[in-house]
PyMOL Python script that loads the backbone (N, CA, C, O; Angstrom):
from pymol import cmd

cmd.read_pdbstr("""\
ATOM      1  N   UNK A   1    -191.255 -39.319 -51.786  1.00  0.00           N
ATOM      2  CA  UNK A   1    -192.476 -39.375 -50.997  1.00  0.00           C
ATOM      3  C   UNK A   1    -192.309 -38.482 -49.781  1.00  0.00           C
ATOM      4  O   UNK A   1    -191.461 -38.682 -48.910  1.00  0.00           O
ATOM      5  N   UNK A   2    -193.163 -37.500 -49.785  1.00  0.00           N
ATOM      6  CA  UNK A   2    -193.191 -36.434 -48.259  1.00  0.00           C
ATOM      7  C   UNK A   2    -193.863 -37.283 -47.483  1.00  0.00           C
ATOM      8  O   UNK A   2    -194.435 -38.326 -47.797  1.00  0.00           O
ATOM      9  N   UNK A   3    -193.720 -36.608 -46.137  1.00  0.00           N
ATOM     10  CA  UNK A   3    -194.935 -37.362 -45.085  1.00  0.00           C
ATOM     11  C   UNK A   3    -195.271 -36.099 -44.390  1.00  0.00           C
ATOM     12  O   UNK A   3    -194.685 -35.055 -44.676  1.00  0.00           O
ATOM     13  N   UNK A   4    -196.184 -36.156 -43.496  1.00  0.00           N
ATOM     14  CA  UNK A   4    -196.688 -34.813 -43.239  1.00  0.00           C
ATOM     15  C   UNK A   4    -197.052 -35.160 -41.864  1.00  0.00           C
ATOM     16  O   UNK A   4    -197.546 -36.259 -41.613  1.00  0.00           O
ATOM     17  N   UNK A   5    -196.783 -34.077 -40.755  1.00  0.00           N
ATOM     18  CA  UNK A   5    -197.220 -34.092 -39.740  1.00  0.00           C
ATOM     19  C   UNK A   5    -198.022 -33.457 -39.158  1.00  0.00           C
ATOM     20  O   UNK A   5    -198.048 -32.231 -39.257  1.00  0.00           O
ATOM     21  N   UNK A   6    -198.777 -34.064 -38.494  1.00  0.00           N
ATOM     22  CA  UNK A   6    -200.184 -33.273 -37.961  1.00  0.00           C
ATOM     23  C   UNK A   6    -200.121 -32.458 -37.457  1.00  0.00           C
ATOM     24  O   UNK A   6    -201.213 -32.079 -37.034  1.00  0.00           O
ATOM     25  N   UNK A   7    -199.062 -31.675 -37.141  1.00  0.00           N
ATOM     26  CA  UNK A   7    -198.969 -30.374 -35.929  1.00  0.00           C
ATOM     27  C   UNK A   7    -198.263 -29.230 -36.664  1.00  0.00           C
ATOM     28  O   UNK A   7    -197.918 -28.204 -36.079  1.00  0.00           O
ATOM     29  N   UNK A   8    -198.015 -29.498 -38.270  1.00  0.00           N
ATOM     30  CA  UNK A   8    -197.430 -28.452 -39.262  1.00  0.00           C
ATOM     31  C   UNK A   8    -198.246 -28.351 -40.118  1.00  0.00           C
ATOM     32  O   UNK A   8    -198.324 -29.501 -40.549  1.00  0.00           O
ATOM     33  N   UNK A   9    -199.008 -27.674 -40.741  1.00  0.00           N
ATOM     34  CA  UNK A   9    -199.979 -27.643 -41.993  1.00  0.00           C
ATOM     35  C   UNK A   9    -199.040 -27.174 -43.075  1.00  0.00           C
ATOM     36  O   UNK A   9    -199.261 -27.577 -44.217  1.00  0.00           O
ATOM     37  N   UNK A  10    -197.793 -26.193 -42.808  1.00  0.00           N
ATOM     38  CA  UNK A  10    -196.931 -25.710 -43.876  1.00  0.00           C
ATOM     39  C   UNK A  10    -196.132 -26.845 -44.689  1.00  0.00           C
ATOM     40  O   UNK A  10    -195.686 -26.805 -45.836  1.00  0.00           O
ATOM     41  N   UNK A  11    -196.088 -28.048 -43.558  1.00  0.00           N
ATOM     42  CA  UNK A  11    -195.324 -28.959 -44.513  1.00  0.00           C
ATOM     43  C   UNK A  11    -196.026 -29.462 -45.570  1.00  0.00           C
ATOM     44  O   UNK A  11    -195.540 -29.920 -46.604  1.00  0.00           O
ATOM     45  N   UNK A  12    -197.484 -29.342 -45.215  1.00  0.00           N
ATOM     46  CA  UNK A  12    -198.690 -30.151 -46.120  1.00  0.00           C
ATOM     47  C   UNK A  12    -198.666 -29.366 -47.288  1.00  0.00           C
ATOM     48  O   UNK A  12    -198.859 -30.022 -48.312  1.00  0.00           O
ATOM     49  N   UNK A  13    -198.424 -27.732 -47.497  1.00  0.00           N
ATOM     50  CA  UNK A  13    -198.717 -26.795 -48.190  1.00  0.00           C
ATOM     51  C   UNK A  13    -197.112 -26.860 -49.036  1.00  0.00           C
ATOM     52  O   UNK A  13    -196.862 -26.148 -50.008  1.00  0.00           O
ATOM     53  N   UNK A  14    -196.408 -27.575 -48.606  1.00  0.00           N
ATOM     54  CA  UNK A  14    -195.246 -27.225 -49.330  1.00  0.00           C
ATOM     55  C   UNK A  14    -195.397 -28.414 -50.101  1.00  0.00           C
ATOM     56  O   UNK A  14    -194.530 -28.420 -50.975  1.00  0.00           O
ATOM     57  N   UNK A  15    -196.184 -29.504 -50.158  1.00  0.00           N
ATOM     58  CA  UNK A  15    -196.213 -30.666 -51.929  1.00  0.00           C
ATOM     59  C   UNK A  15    -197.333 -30.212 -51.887  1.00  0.00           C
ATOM     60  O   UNK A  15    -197.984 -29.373 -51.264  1.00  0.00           O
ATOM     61  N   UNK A  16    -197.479 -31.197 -52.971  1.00  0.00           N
ATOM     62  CA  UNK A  16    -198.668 -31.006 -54.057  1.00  0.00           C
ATOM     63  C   UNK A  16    -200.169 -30.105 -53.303  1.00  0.00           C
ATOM     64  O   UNK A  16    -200.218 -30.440 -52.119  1.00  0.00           O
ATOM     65  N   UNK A  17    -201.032 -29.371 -53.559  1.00  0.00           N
ATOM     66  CA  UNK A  17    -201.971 -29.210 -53.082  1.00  0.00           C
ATOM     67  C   UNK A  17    -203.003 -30.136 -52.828  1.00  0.00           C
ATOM     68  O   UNK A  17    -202.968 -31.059 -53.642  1.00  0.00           O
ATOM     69  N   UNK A  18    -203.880 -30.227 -52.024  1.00  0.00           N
ATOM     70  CA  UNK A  18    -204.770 -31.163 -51.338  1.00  0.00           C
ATOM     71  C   UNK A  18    -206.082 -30.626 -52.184  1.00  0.00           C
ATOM     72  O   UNK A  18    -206.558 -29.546 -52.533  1.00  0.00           O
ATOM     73  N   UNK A  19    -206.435 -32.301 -52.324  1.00  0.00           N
ATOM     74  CA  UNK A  19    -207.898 -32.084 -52.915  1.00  0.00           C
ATOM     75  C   UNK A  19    -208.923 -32.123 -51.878  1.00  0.00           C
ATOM     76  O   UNK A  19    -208.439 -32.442 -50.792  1.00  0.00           O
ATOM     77  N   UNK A  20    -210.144 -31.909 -51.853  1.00  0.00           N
ATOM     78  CA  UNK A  20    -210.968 -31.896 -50.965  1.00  0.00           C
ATOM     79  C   UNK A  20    -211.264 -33.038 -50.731  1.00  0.00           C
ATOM     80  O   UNK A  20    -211.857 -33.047 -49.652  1.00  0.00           O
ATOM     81  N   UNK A  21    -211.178 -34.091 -51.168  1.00  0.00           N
ATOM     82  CA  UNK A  21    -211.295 -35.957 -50.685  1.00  0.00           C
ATOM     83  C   UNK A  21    -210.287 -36.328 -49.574  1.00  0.00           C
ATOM     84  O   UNK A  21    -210.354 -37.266 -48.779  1.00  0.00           O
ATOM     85  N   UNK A  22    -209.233 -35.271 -49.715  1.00  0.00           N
ATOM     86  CA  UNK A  22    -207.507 -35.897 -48.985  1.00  0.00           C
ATOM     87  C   UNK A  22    -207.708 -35.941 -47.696  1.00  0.00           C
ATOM     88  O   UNK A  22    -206.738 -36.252 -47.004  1.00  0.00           O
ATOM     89  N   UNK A  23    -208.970 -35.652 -47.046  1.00  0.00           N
ATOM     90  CA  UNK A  23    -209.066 -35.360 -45.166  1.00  0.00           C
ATOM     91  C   UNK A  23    -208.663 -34.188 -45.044  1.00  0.00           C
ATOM     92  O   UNK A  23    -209.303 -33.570 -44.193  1.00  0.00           O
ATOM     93  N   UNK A  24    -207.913 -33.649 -45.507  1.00  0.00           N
ATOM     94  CA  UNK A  24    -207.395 -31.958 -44.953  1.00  0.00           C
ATOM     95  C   UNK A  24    -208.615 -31.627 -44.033  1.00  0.00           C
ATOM     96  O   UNK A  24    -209.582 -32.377 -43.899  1.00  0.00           O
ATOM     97  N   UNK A  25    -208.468 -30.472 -43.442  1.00  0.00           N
ATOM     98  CA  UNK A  25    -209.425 -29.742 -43.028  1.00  0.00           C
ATOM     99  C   UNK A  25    -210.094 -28.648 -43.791  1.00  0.00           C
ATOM    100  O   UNK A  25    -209.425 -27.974 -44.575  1.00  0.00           O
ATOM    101  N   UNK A  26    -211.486 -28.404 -43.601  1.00  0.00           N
ATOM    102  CA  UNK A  26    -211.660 -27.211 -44.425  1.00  0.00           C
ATOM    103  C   UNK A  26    -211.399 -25.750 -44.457  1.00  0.00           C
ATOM    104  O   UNK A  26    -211.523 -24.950 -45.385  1.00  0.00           O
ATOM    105  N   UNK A  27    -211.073 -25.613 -43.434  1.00  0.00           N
ATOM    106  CA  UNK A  27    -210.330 -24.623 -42.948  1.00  0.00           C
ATOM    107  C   UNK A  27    -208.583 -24.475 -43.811  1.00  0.00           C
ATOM    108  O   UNK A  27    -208.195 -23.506 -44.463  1.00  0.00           O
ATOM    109  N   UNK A  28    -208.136 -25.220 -43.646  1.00  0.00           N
ATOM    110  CA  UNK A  28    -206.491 -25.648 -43.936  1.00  0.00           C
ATOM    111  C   UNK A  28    -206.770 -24.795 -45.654  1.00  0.00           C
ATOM    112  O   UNK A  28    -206.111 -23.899 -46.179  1.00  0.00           O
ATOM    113  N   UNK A  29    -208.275 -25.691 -46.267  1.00  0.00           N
ATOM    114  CA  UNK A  29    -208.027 -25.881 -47.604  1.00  0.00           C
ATOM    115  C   UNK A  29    -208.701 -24.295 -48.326  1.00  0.00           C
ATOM    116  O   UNK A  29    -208.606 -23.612 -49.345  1.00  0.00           O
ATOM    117  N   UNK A  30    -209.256 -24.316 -47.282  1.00  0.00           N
ATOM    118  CA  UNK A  30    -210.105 -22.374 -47.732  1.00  0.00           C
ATOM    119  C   UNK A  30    -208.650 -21.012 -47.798  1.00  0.00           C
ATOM    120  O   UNK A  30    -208.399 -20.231 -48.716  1.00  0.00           O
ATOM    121  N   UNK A  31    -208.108 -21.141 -46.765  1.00  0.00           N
ATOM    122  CA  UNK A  31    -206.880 -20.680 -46.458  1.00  0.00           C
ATOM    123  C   UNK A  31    -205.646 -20.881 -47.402  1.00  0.00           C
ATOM    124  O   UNK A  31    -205.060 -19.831 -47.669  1.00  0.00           O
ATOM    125  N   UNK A  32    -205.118 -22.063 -47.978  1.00  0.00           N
ATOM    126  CA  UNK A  32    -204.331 -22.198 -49.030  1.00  0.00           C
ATOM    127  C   UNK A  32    -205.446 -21.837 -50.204  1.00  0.00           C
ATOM    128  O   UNK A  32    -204.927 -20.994 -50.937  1.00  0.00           O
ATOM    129  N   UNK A  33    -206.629 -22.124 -50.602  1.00  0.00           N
ATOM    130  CA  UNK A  33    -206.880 -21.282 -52.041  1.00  0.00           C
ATOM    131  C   UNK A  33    -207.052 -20.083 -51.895  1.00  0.00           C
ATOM    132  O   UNK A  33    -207.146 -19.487 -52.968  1.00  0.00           O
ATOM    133  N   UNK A  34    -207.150 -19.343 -50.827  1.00  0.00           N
ATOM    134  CA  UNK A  34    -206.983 -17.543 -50.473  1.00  0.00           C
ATOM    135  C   UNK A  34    -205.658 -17.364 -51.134  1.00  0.00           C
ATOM    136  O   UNK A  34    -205.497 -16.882 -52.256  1.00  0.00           O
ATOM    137  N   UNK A  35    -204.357 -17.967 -50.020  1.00  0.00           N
ATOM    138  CA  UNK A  35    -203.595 -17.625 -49.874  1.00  0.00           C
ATOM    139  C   UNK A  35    -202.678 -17.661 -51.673  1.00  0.00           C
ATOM    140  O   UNK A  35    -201.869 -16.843 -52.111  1.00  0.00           O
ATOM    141  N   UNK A  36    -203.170 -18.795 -52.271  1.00  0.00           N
ATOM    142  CA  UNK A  36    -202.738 -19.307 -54.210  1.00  0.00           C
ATOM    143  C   UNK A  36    -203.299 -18.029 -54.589  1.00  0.00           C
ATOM    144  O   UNK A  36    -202.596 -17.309 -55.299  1.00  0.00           O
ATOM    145  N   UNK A  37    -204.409 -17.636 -54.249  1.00  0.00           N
ATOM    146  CA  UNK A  37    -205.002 -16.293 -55.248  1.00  0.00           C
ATOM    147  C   UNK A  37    -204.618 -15.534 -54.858  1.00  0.00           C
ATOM    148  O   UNK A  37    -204.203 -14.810 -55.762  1.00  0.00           O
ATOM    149  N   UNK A  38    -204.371 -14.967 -53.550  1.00  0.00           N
ATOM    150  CA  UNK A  38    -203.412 -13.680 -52.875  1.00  0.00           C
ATOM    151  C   UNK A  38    -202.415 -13.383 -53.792  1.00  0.00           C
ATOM    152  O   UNK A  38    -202.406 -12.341 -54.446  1.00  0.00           O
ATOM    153  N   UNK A  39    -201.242 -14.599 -53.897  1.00  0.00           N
ATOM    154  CA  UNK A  39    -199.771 -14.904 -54.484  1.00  0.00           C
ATOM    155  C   UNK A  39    -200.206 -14.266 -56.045  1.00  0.00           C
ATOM    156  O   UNK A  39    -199.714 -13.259 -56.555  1.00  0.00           O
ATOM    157  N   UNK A  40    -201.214 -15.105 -56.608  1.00  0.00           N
ATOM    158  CA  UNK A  40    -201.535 -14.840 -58.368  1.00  0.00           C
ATOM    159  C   UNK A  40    -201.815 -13.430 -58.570  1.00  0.00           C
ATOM    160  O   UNK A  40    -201.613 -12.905 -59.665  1.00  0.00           O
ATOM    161  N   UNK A  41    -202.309 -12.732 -57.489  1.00  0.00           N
ATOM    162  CA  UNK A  41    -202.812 -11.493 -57.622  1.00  0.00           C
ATOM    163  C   UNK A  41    -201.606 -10.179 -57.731  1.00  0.00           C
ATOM    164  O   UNK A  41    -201.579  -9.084 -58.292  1.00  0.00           O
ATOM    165  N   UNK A  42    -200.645 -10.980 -56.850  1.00  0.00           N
ATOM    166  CA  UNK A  42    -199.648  -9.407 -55.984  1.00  0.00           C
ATOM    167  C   UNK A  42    -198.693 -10.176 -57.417  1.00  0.00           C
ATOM    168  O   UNK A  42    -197.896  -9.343 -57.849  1.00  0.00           O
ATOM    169  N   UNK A  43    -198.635 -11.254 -58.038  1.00  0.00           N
ATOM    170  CA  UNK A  43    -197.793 -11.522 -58.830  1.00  0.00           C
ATOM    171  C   UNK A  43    -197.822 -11.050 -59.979  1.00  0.00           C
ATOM    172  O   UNK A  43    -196.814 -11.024 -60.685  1.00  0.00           O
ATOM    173  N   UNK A  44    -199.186 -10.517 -60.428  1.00  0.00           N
ATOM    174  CA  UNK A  44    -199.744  -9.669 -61.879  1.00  0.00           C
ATOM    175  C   UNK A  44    -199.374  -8.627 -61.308  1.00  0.00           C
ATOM    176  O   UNK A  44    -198.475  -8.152 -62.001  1.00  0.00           O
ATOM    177  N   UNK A  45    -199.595  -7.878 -60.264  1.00  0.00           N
ATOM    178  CA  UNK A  45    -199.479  -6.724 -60.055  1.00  0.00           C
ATOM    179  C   UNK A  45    -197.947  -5.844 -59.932  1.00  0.00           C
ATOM    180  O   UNK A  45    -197.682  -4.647 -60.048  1.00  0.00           O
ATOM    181  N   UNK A  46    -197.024  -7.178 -59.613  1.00  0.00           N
ATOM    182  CA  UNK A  46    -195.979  -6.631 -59.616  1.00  0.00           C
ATOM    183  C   UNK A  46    -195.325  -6.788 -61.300  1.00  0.00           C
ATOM    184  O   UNK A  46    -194.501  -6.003 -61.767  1.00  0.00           O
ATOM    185  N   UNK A  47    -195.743  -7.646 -61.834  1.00  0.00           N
ATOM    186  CA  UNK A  47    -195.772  -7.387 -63.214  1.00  0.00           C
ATOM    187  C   UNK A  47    -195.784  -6.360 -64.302  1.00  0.00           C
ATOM    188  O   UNK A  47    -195.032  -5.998 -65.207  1.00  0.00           O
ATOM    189  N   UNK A  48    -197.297  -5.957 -63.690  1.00  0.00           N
ATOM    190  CA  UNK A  48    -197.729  -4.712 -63.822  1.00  0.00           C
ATOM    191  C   UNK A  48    -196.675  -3.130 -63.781  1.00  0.00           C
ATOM    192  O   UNK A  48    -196.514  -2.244 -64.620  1.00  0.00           O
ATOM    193  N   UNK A  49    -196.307  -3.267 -62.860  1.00  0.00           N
ATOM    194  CA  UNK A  49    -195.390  -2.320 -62.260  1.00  0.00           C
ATOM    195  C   UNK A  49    -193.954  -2.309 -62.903  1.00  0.00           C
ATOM    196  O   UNK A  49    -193.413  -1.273 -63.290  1.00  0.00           O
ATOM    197  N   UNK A  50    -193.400  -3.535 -62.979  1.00  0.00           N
ATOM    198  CA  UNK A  50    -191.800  -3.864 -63.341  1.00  0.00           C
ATOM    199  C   UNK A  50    -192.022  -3.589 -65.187  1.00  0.00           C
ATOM    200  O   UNK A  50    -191.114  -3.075 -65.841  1.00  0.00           O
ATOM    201  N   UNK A  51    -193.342  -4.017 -65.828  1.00  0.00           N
ATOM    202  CA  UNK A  51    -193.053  -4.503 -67.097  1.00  0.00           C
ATOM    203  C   UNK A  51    -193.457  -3.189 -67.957  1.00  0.00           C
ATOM    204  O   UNK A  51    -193.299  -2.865 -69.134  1.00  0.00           O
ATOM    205  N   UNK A  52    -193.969  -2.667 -66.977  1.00  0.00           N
ATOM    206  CA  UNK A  52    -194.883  -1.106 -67.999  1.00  0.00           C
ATOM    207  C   UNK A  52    -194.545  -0.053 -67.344  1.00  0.00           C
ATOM    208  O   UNK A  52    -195.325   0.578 -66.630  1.00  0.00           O
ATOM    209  N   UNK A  53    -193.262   0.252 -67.543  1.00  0.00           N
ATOM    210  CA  UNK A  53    -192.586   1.729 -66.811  1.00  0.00           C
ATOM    211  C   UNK A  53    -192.746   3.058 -67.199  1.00  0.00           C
ATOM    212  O   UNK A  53    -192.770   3.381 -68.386  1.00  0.00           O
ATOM    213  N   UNK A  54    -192.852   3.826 -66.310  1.00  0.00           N
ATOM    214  CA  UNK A  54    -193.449   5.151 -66.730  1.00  0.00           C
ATOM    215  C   UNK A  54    -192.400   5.835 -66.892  1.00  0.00           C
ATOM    216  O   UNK A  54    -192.300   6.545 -65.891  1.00  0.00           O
ATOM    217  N   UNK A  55    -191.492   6.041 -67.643  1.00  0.00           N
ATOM    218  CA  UNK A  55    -190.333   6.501 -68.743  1.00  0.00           C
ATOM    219  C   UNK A  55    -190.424   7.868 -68.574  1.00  0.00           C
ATOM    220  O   UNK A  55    -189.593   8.592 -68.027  1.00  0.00           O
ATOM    221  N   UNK A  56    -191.751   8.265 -69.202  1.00  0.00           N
ATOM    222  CA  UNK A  56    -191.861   9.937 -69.601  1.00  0.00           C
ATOM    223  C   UNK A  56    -193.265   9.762 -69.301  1.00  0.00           C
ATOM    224  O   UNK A  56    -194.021   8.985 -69.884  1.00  0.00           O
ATOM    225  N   UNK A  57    -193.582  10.605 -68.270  1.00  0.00           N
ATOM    226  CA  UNK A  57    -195.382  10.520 -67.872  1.00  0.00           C
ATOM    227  C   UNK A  57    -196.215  11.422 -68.545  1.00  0.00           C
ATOM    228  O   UNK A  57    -197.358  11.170 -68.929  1.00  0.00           O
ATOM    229  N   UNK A  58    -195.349  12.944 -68.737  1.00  0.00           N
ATOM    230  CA  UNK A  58    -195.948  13.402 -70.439  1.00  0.00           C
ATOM    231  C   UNK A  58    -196.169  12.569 -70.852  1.00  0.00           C
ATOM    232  O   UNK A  58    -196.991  11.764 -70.413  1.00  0.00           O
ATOM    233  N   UNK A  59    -195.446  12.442 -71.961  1.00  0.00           N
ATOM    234  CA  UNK A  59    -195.658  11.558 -73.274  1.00  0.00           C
ATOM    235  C   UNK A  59    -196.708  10.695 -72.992  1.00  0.00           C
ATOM    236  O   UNK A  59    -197.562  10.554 -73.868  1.00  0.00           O
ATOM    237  N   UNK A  60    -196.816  10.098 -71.962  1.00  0.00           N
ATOM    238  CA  UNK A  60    -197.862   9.054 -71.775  1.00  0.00           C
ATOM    239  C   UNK A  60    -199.521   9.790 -71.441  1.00  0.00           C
ATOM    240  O   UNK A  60    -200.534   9.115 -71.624  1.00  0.00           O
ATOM    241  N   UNK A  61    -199.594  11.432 -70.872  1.00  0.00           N
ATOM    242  CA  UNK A  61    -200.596  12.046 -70.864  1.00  0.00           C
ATOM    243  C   UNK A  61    -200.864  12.457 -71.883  1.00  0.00           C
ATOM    244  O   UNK A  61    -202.043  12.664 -72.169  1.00  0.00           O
ATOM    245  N   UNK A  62    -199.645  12.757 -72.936  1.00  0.00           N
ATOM    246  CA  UNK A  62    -200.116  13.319 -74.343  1.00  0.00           C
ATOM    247  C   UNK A  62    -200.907  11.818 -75.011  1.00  0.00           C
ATOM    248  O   UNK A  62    -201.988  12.069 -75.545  1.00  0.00           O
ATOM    249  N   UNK A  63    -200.481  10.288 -75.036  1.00  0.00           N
ATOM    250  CA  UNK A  63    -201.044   9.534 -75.431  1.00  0.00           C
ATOM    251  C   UNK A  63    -202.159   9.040 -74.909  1.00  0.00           C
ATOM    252  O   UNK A  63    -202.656   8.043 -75.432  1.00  0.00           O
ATOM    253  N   UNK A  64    -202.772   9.654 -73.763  1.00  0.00           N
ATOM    254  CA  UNK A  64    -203.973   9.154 -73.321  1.00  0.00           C
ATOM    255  C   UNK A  64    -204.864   9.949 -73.844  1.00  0.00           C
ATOM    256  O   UNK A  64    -205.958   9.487 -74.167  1.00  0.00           O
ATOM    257  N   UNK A  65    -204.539  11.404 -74.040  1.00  0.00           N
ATOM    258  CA  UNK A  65    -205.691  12.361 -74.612  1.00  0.00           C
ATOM    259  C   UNK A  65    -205.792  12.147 -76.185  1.00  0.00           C
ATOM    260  O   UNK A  65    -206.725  12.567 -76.869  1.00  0.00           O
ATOM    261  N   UNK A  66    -204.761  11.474 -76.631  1.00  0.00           N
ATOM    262  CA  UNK A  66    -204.955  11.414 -78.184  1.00  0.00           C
ATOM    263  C   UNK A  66    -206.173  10.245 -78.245  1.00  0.00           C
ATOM    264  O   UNK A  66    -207.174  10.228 -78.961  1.00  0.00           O
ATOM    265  N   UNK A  67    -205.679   9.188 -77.140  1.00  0.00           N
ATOM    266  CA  UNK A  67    -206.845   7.943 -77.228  1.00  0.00           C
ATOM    267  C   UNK A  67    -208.369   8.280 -76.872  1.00  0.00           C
ATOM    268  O   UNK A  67    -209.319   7.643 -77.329  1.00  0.00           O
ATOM    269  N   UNK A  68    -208.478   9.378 -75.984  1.00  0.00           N
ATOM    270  CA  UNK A  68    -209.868   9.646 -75.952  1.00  0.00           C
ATOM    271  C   UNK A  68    -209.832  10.483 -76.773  1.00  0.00           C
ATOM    272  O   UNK A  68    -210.965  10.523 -77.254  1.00  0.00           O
ATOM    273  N   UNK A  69    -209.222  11.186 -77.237  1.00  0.00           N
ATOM    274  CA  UNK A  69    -210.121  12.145 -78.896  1.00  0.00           C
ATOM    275  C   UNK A  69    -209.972  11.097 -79.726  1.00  0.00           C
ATOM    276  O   UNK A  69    -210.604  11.396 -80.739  1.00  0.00           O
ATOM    277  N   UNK A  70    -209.461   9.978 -79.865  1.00  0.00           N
ATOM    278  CA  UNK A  70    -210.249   8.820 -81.152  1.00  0.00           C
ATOM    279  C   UNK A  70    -211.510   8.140 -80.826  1.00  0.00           C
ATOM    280  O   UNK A  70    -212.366   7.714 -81.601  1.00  0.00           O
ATOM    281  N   UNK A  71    -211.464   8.106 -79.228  1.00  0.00           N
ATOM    282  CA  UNK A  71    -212.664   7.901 -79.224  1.00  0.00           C
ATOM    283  C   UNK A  71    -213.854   8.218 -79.049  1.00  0.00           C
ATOM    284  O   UNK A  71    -214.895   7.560 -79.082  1.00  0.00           O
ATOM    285  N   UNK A  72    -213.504   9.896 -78.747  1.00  0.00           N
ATOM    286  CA  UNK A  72    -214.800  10.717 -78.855  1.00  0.00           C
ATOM    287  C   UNK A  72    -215.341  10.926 -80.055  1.00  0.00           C
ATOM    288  O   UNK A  72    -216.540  10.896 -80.330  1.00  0.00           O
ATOM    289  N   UNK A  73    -214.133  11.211 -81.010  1.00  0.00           N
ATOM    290  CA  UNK A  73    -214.083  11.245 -82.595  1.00  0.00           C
ATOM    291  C   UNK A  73    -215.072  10.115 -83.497  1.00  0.00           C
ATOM    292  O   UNK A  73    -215.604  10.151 -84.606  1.00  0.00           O
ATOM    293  N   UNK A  74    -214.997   8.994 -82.258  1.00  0.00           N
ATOM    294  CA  UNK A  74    -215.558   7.853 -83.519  1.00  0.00           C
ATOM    295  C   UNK A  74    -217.053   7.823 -82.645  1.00  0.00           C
ATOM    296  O   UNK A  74    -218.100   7.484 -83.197  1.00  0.00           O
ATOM    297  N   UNK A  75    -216.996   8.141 -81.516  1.00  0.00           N
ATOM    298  CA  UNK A  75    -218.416   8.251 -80.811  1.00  0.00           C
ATOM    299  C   UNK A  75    -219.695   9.397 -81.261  1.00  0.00           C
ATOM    300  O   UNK A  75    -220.908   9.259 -81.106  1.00  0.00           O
ATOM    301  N   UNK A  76    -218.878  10.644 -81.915  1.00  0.00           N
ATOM    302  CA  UNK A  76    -219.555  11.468 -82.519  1.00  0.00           C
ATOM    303  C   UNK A  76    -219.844  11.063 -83.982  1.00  0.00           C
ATOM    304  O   UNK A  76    -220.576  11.858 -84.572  1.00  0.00           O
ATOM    305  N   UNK A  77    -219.491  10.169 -84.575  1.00  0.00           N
ATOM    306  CA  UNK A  77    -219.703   9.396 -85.245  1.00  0.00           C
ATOM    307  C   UNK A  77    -220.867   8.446 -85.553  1.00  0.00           C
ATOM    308  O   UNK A  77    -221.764   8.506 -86.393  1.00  0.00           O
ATOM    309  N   UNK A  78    -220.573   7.577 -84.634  1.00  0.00           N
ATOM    310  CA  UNK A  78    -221.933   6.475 -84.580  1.00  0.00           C
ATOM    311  C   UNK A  78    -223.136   6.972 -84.298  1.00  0.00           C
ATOM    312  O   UNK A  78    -224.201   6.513 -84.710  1.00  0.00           O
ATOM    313  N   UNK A  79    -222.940   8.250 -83.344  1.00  0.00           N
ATOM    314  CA  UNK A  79    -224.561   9.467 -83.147  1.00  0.00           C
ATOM    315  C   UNK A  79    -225.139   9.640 -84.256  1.00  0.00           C
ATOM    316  O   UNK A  79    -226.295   9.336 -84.550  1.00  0.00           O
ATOM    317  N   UNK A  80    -224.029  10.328 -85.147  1.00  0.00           N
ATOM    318  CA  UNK A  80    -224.369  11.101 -85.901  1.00  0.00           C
ATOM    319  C   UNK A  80    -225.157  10.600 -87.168  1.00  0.00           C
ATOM    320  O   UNK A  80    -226.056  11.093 -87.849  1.00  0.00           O
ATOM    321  N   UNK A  81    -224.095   8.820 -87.225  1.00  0.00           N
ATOM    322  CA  UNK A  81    -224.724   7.721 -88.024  1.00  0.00           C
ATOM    323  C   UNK A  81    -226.126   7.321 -87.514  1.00  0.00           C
ATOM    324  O   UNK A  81    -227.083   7.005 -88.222  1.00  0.00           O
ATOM    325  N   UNK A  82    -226.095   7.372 -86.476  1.00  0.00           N
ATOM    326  CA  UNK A  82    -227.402   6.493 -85.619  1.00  0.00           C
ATOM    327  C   UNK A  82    -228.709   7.365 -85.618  1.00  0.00           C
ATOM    328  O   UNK A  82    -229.845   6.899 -85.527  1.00  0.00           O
ATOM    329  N   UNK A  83    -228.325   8.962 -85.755  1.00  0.00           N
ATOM    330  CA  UNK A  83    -229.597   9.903 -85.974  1.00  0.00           C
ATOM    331  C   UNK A  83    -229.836   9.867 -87.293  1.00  0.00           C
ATOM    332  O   UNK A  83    -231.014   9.710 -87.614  1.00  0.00           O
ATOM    333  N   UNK A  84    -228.904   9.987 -88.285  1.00  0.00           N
ATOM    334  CA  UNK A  84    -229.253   9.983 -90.108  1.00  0.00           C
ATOM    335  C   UNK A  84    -230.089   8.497 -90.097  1.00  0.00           C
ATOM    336  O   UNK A  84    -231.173   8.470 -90.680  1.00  0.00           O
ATOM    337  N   UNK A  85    -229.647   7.407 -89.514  1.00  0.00           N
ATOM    338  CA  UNK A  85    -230.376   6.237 -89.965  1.00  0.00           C
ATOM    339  C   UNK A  85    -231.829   6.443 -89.613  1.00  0.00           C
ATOM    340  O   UNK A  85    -232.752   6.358 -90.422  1.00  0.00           O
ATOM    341  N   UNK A  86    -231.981   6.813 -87.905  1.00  0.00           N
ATOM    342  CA  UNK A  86    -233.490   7.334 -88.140  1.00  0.00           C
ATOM    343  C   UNK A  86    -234.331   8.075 -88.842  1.00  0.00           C
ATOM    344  O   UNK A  86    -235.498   7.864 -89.172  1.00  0.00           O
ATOM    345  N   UNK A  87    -233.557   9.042 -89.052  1.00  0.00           N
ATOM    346  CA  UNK A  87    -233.959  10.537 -90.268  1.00  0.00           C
ATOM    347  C   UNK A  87    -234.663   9.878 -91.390  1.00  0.00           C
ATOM    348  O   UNK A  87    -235.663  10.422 -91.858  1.00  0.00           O
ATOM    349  N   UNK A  88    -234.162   8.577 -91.939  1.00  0.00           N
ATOM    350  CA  UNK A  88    -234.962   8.345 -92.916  1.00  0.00           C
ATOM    351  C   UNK A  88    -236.278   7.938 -92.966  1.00  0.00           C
ATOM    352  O   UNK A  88    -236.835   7.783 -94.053  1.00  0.00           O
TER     353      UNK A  88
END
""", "prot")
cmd.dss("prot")
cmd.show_as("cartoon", "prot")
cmd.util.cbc("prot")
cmd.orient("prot")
């Protein structure tokens, strides 16, 4: 069992999070769900960074232009489908 003192809000923030019934303040409670989504945010992002390394940045420009010529490829496509269907 924690106990919490009125003149630390960090101790409050270090158990469980506070529901909006608990008395907190609203202030206290706007500020810790910033601060949870701040954390979730810089935590994907560093994810981001550590998990998908840029090895060879060629190789990775040669694979981005191959992905837009498949998809220009299949876009000249559906036109081309989409004008014959009217044609008839």
């Amino acid at each position: 069992m924690t106990t919490h003192t009125a003149g630390n809000p960090l101790s409050a923030a270090s158990s469980s999070p506070a529901s909006p019934g608990s008395g907190s303040a609203p202030e206290f409670l706007a500020w810790a769900m910033a601060h949870a989504r701040d954390n979730r945010r810089h935590a994907a992002e560093l994810a981001q960074i550590t998990q998908h390394p840029e090895i060879d940045a060629a190789a990775d420009a040669r694979g981005q232009q191959k992905a837009w010529a498949r998809r220009r490829t299949q876009e000249r496509r559906l036109h081309a489908s989409a004008l014959h269907q009217m044609r008839r």
